[in-house]
SEDO-352725 format. One record per residue: residue in three letters; x, y, z of N, C-alpha, C in turn. Coordinates in nm, 2 decimals. Layout:
residues N
+-----+--------+--------+--------+--------+--------+--------+--------+--------+--------+
!   r !   n.px !   n.py !   n.pz !  ca.px !  ca.py !  ca.pz !   c.px !   c.py !   c.pz !
+-----+--------+--------+--------+--------+--------+--------+--------+--------+--------+
! ALA !      X !      Y !      Z !      X !      Y !      Z !      X !      Y !      Z !
...
+-----+--------+--------+--------+--------+--------+--------+--------+--------+--------+
END
This chain:
residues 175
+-----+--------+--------+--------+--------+--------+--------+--------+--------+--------+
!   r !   n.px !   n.py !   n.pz !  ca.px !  ca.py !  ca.pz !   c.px !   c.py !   c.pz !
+-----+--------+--------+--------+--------+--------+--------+--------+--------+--------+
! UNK !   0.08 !  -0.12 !   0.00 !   0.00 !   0.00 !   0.00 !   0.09 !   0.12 !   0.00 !
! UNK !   0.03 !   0.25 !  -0.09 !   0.17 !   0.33 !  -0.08 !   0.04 !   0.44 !   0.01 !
! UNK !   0.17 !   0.53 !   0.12 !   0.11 !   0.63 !   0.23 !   0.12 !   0.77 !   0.20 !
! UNK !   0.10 !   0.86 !   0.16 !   0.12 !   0.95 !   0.11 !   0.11 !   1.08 !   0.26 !
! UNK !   0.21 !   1.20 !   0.26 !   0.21 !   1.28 !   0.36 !   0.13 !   1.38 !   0.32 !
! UNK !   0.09 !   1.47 !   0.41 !  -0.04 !   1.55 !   0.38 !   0.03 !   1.68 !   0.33 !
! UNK !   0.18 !   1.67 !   0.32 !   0.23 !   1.82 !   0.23 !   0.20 !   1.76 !   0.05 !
! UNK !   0.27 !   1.64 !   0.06 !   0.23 !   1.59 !  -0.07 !   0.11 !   1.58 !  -0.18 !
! UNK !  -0.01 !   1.53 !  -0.06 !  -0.13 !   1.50 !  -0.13 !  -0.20 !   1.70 !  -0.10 !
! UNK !  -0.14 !   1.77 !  -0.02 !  -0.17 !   1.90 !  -0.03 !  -0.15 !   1.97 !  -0.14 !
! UNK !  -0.01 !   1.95 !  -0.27 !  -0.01 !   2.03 !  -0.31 !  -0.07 !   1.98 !  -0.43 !
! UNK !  -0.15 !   2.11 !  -0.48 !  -0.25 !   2.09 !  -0.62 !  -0.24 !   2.03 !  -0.71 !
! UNK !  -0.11 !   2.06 !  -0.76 !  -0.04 !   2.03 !  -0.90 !   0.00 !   1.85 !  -0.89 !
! UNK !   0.00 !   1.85 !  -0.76 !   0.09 !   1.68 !  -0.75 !  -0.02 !   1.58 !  -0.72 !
! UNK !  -0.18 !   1.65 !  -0.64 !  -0.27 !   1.60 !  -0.59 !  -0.35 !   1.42 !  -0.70 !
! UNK !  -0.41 !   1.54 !  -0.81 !  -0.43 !   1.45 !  -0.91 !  -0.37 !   1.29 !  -0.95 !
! UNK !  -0.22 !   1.33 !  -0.95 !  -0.11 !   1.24 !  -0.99 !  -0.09 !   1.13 !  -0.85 !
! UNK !  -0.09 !   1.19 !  -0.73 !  -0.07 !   1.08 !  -0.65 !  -0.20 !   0.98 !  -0.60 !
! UNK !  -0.30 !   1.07 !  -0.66 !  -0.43 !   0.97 !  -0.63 !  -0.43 !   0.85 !  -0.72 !
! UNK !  -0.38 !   0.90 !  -0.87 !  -0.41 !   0.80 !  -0.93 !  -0.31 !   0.69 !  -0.93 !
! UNK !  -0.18 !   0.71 !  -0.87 !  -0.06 !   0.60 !  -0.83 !  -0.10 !   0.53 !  -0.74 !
! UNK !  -0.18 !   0.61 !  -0.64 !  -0.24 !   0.53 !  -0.52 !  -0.33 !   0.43 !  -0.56 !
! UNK !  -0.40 !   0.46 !  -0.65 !  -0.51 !   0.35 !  -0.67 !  -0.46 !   0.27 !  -0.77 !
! UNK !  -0.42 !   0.30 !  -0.84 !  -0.32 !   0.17 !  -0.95 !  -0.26 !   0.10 !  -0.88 !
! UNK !  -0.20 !   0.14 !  -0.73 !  -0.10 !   0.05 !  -0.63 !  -0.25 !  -0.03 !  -0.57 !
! UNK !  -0.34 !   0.03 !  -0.51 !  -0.43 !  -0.05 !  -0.46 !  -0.49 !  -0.21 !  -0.57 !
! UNK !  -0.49 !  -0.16 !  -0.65 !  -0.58 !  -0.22 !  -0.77 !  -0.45 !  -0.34 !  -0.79 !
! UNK !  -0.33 !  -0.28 !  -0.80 !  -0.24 !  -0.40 !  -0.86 !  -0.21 !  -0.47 !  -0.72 !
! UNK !  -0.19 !  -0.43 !  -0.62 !  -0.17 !  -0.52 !  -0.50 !  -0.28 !  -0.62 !  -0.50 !
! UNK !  -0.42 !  -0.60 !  -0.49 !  -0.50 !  -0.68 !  -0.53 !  -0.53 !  -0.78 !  -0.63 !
! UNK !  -0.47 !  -0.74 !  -0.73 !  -0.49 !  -0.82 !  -0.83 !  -0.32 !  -0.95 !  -0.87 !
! UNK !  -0.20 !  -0.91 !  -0.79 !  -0.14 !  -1.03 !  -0.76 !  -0.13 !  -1.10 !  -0.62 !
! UNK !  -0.21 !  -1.06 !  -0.54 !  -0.22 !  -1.08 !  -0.42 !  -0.26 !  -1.28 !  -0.46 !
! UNK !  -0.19 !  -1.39 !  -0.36 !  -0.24 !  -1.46 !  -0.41 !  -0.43 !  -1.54 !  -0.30 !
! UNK !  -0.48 !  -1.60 !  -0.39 !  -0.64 !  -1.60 !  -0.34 !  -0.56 !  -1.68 !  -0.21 !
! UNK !  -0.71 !  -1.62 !  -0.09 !  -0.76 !  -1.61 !   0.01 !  -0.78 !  -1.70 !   0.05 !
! UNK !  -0.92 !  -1.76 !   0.00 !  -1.01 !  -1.85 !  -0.01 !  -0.96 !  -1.92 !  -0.12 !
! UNK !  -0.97 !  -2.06 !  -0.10 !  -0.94 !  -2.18 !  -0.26 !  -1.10 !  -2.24 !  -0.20 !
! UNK !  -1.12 !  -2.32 !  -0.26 !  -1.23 !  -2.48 !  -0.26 !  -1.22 !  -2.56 !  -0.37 !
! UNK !  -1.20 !  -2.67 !  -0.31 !  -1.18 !  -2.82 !  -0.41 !  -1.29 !  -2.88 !  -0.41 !
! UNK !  -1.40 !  -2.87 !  -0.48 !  -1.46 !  -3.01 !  -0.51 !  -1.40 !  -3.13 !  -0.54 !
! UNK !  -1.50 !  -3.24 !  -0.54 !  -1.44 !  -3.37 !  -0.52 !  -1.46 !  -3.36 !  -0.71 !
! UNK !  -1.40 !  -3.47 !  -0.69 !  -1.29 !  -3.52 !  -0.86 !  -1.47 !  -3.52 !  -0.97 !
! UNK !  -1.57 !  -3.64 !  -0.88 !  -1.68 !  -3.65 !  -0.95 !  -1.75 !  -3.75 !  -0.85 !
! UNK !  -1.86 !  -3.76 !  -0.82 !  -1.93 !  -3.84 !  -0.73 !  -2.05 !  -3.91 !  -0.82 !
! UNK !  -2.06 !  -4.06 !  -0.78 !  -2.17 !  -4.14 !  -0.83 !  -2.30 !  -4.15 !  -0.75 !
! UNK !  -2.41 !  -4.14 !  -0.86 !  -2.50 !  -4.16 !  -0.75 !  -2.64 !  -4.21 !  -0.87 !
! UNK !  -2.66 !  -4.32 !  -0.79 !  -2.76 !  -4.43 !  -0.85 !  -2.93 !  -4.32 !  -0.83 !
! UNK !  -3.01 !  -4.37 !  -0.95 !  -3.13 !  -4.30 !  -0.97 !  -3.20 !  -4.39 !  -0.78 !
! UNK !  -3.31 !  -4.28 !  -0.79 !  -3.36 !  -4.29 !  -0.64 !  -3.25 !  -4.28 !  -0.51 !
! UNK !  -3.12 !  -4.23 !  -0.48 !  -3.10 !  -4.23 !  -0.41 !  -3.06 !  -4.11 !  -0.32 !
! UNK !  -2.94 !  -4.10 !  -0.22 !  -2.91 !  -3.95 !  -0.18 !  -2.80 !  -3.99 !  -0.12 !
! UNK !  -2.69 !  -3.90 !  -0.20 !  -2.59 !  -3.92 !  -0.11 !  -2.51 !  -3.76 !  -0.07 !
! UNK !  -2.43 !  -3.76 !   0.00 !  -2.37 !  -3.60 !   0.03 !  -2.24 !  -3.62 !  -0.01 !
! UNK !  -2.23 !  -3.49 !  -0.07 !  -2.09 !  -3.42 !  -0.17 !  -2.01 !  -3.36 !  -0.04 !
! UNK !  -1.89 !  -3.36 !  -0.03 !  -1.80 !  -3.26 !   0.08 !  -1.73 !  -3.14 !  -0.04 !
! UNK !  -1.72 !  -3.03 !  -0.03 !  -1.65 !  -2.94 !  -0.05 !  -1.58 !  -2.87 !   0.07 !
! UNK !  -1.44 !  -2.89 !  -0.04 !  -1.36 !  -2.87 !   0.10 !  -1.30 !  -2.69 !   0.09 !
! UNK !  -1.29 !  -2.61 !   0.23 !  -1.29 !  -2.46 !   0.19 !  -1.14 !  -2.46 !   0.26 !
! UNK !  -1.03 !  -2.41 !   0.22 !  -0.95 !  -2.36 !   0.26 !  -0.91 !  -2.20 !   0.29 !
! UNK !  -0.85 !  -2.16 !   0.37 !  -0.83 !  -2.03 !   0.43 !  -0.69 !  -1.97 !   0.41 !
! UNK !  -0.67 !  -1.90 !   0.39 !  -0.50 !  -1.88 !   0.42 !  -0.48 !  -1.82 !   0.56 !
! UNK !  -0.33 !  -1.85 !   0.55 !  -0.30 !  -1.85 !   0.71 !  -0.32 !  -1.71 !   0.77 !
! UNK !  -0.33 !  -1.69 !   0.85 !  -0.36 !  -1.51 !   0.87 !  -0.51 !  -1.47 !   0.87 !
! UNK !  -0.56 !  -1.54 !   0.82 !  -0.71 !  -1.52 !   0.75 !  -0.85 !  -1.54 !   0.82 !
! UNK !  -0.95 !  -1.56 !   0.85 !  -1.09 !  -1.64 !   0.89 !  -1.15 !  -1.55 !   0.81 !
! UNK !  -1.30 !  -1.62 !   0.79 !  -1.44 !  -1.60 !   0.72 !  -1.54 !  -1.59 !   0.85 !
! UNK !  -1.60 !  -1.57 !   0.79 !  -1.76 !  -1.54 !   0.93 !  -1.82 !  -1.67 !   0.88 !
! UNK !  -1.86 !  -1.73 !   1.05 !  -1.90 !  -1.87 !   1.00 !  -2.06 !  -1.84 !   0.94 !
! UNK !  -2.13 !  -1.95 !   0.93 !  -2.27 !  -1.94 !   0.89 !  -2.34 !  -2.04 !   1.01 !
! UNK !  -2.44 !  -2.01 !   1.05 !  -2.48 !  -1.83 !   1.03 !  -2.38 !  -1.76 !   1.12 !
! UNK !  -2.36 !  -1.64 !   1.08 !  -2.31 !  -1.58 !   1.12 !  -2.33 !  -1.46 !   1.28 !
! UNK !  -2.25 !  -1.44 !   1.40 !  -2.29 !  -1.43 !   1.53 !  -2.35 !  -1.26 !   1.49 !
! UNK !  -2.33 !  -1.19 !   1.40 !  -2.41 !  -1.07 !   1.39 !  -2.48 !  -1.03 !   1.29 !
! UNK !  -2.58 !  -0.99 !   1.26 !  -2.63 !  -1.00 !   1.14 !  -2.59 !  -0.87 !   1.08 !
! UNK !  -2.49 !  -0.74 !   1.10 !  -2.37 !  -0.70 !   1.01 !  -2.32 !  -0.81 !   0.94 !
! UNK !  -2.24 !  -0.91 !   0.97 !  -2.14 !  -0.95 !   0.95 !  -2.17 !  -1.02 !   0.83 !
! UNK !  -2.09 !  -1.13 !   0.76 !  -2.10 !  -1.15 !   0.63 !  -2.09 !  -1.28 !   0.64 !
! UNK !  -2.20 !  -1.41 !   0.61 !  -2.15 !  -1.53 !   0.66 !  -2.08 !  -1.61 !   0.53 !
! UNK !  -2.03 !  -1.71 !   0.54 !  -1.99 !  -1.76 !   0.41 !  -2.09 !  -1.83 !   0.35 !
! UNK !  -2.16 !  -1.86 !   0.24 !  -2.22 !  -1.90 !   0.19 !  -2.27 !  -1.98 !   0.05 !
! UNK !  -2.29 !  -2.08 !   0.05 !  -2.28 !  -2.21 !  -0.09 !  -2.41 !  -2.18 !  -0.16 !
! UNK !  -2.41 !  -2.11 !  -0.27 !  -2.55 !  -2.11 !  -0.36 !  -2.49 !  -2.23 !  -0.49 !
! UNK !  -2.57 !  -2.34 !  -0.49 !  -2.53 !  -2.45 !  -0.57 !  -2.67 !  -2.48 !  -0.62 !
! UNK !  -2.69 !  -2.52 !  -0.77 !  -2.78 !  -2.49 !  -0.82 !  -2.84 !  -2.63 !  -0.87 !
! UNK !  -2.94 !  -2.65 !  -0.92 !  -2.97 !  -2.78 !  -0.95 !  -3.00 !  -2.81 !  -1.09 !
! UNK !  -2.99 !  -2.97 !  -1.09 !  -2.97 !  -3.01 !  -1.29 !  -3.11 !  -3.09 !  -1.25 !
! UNK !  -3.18 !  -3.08 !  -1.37 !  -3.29 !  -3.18 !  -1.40 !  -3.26 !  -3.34 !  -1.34 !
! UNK !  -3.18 !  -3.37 !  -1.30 !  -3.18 !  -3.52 !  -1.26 !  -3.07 !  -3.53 !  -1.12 !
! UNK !  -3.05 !  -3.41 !  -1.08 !  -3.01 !  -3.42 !  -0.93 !  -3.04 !  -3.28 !  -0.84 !
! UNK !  -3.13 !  -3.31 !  -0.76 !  -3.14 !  -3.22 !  -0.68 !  -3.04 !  -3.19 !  -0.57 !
! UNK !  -3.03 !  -3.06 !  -0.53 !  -2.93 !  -2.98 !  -0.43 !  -3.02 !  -2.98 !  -0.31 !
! UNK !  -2.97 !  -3.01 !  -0.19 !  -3.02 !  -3.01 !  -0.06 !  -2.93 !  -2.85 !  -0.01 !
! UNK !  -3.01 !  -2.81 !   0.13 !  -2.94 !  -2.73 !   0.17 !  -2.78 !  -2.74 !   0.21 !
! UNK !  -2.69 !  -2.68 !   0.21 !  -2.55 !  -2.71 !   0.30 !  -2.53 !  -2.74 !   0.40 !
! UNK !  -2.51 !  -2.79 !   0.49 !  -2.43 !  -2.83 !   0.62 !  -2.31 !  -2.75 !   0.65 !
! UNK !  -2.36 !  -2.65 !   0.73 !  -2.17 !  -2.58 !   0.77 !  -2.13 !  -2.57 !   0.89 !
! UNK !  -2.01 !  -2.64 !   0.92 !  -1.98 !  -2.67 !   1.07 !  -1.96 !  -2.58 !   1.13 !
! UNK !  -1.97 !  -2.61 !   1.24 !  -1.97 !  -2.51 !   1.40 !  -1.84 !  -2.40 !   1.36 !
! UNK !  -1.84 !  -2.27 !   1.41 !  -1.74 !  -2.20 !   1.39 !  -1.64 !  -2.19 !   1.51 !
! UNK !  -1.57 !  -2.17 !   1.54 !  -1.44 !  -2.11 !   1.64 !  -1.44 !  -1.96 !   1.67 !
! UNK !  -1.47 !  -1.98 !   1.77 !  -1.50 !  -1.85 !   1.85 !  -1.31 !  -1.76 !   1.80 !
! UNK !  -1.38 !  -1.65 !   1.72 !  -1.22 !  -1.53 !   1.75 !  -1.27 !  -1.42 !   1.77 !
! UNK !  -1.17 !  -1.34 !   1.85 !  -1.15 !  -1.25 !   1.93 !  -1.09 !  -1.12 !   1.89 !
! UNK !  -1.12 !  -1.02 !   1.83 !  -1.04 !  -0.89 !   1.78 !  -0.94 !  -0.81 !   1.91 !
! UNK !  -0.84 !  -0.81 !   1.89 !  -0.76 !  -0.75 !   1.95 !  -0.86 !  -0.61 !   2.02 !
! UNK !  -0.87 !  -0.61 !   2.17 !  -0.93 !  -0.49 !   2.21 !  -1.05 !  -0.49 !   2.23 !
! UNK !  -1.16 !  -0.61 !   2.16 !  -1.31 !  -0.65 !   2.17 !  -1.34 !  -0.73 !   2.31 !
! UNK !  -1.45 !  -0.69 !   2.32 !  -1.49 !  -0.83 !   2.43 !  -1.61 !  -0.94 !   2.35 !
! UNK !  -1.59 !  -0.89 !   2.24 !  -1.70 !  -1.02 !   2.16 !  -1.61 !  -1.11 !   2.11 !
! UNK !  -1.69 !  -1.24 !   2.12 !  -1.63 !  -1.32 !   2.03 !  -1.74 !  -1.34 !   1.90 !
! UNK !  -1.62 !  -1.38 !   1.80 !  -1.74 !  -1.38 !   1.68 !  -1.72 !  -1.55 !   1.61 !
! UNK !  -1.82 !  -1.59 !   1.57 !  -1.84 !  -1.70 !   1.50 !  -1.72 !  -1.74 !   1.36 !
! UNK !  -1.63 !  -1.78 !   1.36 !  -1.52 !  -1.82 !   1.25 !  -1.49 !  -1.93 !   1.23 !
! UNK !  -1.46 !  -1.93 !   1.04 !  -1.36 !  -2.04 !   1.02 !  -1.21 !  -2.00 !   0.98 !
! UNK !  -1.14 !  -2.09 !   1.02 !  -1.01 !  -2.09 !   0.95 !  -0.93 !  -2.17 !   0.91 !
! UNK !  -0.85 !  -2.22 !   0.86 !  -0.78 !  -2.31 !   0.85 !  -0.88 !  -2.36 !   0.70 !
! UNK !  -0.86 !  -2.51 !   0.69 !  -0.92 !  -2.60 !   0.61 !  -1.06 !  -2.66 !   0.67 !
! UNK !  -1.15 !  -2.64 !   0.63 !  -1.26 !  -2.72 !   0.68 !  -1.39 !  -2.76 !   0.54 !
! UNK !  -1.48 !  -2.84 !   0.56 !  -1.59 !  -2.89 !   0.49 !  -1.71 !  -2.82 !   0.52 !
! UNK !  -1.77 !  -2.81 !   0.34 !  -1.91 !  -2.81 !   0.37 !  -2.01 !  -2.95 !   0.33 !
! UNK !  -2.10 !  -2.98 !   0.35 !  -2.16 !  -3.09 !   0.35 !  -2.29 !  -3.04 !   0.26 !
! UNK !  -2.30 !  -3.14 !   0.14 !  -2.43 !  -3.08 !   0.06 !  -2.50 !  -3.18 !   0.00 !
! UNK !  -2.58 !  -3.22 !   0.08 !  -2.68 !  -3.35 !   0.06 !  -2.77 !  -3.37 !  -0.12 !
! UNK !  -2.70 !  -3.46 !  -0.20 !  -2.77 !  -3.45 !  -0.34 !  -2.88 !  -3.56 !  -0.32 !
! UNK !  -2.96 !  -3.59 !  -0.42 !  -3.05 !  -3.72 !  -0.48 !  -3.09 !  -3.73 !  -0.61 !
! UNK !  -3.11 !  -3.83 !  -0.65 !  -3.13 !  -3.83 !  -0.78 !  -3.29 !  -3.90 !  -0.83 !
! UNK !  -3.34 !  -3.86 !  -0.87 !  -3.51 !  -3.89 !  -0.88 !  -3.51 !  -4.04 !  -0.93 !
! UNK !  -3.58 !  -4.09 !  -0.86 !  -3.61 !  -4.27 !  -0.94 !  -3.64 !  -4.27 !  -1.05 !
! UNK !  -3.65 !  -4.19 !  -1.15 !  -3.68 !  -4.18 !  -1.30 !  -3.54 !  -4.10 !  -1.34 !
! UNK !  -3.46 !  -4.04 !  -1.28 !  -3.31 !  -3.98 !  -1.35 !  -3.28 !  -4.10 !  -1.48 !
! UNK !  -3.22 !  -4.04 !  -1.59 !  -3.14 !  -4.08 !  -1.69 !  -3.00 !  -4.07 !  -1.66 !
! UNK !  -2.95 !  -4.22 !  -1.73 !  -2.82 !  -4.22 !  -1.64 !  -2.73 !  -4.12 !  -1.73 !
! UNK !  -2.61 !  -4.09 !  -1.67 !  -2.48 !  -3.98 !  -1.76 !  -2.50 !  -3.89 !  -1.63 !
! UNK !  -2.37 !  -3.75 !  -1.76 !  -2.30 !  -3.69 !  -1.68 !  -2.39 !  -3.59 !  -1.61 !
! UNK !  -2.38 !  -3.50 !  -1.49 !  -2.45 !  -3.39 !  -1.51 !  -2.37 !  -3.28 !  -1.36 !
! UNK !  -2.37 !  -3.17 !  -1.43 !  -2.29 !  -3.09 !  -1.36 !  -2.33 !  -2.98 !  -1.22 !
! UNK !  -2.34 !  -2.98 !  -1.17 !  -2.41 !  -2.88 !  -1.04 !  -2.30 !  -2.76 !  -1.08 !
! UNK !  -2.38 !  -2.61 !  -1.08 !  -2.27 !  -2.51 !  -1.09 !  -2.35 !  -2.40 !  -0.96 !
! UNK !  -2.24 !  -2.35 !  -0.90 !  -2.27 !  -2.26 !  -0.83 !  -2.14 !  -2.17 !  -0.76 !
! UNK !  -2.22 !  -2.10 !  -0.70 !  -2.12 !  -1.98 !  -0.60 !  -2.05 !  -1.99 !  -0.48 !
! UNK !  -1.95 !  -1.97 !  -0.44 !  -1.90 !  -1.97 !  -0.27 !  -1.89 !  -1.83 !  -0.26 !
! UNK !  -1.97 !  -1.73 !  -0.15 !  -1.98 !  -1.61 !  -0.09 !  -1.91 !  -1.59 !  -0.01 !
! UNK !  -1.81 !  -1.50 !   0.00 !  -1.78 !  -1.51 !   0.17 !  -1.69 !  -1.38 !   0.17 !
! UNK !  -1.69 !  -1.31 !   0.27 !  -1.57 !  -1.24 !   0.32 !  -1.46 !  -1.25 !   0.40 !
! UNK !  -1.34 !  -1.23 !   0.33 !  -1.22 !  -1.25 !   0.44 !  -1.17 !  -1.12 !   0.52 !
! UNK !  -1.12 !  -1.16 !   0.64 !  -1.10 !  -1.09 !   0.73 !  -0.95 !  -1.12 !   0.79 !
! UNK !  -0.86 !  -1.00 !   0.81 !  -0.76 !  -1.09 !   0.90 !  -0.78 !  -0.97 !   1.03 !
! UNK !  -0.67 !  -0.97 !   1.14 !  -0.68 !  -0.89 !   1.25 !  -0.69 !  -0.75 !   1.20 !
! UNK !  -0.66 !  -0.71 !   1.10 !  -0.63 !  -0.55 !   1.11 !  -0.79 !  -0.54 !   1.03 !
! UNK !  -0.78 !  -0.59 !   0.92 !  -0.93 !  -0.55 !   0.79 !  -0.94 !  -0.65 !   0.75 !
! UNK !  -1.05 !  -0.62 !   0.64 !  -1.14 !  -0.71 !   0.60 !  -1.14 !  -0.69 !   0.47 !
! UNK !  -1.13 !  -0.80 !   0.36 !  -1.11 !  -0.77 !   0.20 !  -1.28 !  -0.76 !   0.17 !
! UNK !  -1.30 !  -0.68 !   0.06 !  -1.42 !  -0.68 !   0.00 !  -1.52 !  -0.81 !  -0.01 !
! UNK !  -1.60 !  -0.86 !   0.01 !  -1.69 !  -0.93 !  -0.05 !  -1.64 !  -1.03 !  -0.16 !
! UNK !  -1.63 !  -1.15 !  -0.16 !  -1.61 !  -1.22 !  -0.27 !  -1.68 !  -1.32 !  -0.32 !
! UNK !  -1.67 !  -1.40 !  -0.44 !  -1.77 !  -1.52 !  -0.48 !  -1.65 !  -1.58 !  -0.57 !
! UNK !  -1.65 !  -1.74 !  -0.57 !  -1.61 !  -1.82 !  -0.59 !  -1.69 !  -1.93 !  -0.69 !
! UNK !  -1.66 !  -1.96 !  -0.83 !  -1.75 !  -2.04 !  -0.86 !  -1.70 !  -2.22 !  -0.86 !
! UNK !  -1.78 !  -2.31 !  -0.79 !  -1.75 !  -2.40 !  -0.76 !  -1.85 !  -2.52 !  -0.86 !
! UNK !  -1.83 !  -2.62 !  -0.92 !  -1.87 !  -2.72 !  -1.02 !  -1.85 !  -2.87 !  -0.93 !
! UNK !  -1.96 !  -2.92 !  -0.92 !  -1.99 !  -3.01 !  -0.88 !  -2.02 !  -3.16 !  -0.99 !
! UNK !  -1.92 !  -3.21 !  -1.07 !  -1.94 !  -3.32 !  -1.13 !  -2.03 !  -3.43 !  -1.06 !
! UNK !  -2.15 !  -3.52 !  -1.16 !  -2.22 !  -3.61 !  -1.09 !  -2.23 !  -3.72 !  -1.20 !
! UNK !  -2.21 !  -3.86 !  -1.17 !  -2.25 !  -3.93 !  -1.28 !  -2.41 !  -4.02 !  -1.22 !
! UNK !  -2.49 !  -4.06 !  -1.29 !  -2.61 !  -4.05 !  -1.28 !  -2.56 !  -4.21 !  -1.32 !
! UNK !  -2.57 !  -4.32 !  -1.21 !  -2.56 !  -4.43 !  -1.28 !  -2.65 !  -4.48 !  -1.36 !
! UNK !  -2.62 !  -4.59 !  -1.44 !  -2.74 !  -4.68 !  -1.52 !  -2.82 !  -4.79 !  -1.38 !
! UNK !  -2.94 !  -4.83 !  -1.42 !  -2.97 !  -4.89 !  -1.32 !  -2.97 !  -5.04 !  -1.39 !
! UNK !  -2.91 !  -5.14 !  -1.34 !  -2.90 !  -5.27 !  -1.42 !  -3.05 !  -5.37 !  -1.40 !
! UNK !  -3.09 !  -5.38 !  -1.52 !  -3.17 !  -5.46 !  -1.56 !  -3.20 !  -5.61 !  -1.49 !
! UNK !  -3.32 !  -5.62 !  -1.45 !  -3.31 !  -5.79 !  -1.37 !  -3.32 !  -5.90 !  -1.51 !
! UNK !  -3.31 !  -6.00 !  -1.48 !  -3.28 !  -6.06 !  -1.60 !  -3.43 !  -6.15 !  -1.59 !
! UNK !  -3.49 !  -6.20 !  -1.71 !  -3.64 !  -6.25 !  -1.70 !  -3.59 !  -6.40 !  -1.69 !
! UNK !  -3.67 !  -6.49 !  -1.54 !  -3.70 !  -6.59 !  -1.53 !  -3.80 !  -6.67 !  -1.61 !
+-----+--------+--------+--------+--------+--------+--------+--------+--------+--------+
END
């Protein structure tokens, strides 16, 4: 981040010029900064017509870092959140997001609802007893804001792809 003194950003002629170095520095620090937040979906999951099984998506954090768990302990705050969408032959259940870890801001007496580190979310699919077997793809969003002890980065979304293979159902054979 560059700091600019108040004789500097004072004088007229230079004013213009150092705003706009400031924000090109903001804009490029951002833009090689490396991400925050990752998530791995799993490789591809099977799942036979009529049944339900749960997908894990896994959310990593960088070190330094937490998200506001969900739900989140203030309704300011910003929880993380899975909008995952549904295909004609697999439905999306709601998410599962594990308990958060109480953190503590330097100088607060609240504790606030967090994650950090690496953890899972849990997202219950099914596939209709009439599904056609093949591929089919779940696409959706990961919401969340990161936060470390000093600030908090803007608002972000993450788009996450959920591969599903829709098995065949095997034929009984006629007695």
């Amino acid at each position: 981040m560059v700091h600019f003194s108040r004789a500097e950003v004072g004088h007229s002629s230079r004013a213009p010029k150092l705003l706009a170095l400031a924000l090109a520095a903001a804009l490029l620090d951002e833009a090689v900064r490396p991400p925050v937040v990752i998530v791995r979906s799993p490789t591809r999951l099977s799942l036979a017509p009529g049944t339900t099984a749960d997908v894990r998506v896994t959310v990593a954090v960088a070190e330094g870092f937490h998200v506001q768990a969900n739900p989140a302990s203030e309704p300011y705050l910003i929880p993380i959140r899975l909008e995952l969408g549904d295909d004609p032959r697999v439905h999306v259940g709601l998410p599962a997001y594990p308990a958060g870890k109480p953190y503590r801001l330097k100088g607060s007496s609240i504790d606030f609802s967090t994650y950090e580190g690496t953890f899972e979310l849990c997202i219950p699919l099914s596939a209709p007893r009439m599904a056609a077997p093949g591929d089919a793809t779940l696409e959706g969003v990961l919401h969340y804001q990161a936060c470390n002890d000093r600030i908090c980065l803007k608002p972000a979304a993450i788009p996450v792809r959920i591969s599903v293979r829709i098995a065949s159902v095997p034929r009984s054979s006629p007695r």
